[in-house]
N, C-alpha and C positions, 0 to 999 in steps of 0.2 A: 152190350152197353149197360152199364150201373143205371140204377135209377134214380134221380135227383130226389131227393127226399131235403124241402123247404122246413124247418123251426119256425116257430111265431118271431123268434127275434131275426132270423133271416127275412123272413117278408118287413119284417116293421122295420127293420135298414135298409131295405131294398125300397120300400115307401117312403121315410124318409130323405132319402138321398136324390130320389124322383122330385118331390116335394120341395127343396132343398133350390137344387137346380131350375126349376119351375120359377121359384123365386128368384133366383141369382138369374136368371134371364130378365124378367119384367124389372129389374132395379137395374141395369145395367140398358134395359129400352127406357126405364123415364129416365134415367142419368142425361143420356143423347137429348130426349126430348126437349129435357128443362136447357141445355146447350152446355152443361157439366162435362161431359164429355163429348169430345166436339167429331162427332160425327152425324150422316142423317141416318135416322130413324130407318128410313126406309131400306137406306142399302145395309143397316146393322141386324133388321130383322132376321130373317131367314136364317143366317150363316150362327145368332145368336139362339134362335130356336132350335136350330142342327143340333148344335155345340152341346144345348141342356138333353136333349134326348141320348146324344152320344154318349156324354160323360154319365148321365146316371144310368145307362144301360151298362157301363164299362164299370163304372165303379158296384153297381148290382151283382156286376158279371164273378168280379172279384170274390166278394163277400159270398155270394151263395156258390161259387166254382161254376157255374151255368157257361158251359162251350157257347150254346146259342147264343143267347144275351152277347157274351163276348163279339160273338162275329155279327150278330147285327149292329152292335155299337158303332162299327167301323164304316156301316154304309150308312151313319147320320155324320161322325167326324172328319170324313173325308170329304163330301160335297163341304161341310162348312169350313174346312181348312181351304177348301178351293173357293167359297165365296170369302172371305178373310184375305185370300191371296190377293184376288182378281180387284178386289174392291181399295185394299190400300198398299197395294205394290203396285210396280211396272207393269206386271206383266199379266195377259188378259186370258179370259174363257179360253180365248183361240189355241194360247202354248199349253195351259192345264187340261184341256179337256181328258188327254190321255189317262188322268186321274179317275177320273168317272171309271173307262174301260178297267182300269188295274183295284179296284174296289173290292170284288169276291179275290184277288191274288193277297192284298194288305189285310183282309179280315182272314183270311185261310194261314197267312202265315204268320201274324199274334195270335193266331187261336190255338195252331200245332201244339207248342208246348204243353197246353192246359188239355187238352185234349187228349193226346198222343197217338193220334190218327195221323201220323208223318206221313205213307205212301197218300193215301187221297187227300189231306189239305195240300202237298206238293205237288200233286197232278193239277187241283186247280192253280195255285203258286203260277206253275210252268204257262198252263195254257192263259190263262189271263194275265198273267205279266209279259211273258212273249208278245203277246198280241197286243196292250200297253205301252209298252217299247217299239214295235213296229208304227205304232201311230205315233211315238213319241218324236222317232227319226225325224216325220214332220214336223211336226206343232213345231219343233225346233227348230225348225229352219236348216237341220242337217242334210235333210234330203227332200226330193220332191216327189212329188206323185208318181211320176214316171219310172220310179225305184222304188217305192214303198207300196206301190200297186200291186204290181209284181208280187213284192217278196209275203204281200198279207194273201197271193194267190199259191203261189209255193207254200206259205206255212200251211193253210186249208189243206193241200192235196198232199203234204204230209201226216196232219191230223188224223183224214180220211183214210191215209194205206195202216197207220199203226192201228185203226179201230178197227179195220176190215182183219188185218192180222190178229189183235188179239182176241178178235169173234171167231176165227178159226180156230185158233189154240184151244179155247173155251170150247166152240164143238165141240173135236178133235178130241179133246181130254174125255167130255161127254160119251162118245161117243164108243172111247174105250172102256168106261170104265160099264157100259151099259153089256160090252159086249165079254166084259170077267167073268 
């Protein structure tokens, strides 16, 4: 893996744009406050604090190429897309929560690209959006417990035989090449 090598003007954009956001949250909580913008204060915090950590980690991410920054960005704008949601849509914590689960799957695959670690950001991809989607069947109201139990007990013991598998293979390999 190359080693990140930061410039004074990469840090000073990357502070900036932190700084920036910092602000653009606290005008946007006295906007609510003063009743400029007509929501409460309370339920705008959190999802507007997410949103500033998100965006100047993502936009950070950008400017200095940083994978990292990239994929942590994604576990502050996804809770705050789902408080955003939950707070001035229909629909509540109860149908989104599947979001929270699929979080390392949505920061694994914007980050792929920039990265280009395809097999492991895919593997998490797979295992955290699979398992996302099997809770999703619920939240949705597609299916109930009594089918998505089940198939989150199935996915598990298929998890389990493919690591058991490619820990053998891995001996296996070991095991010959020890014995060249």
């Amino acid at each position: 893996m190359e080693e990140l090598v930061l410039t004074r003007k990469h840090r000073l954009a990357g502070n900036l744009t932190a700084g920036a956001a910092v602000i653009a949250a606290g005008l946007v909580l006295l906007l609510a406050g003063a009743d400029v913008i007509k929501a409460d204060v309370k339920v705008l915090t959190a999802p507007v604090l997410l949103s500033a950590v998100g965006l100047s980690l993502l936009v950070t991410a950008l400017i200095q190429r940083n994978v990292v920054s990239l994929w942590v960005s994604f576990a502050f704008t996804v809770p705050a897309l789902v408080s955003f949601l939950a707070a001035f849509t229909p629909v509540g914590y109860k149908e989104l929560y599947p979001l929270y689960i699929a979080i390392p799957a949505i920061a694994s695959l914007f980050t792929m690209p920039m990265s280009r670690s395809l097999r492991d950001h895919g593997k998490v991809v797979l295992l955290f959006g699979v398992t996302a989607a099997l809770f999703a069947l619920n939240s949705s109201g597609l299916l109930g417990w009594d089918v998505v139990g089940p198939l989150l007990i199935v996915y598990v013991g298929l998890l389990i035989v493919y690591a058991a598998l490619k820990s053998h293979k891995k001996e296996t390999k070991e095991e010959d090449e020890d014995n060249a």
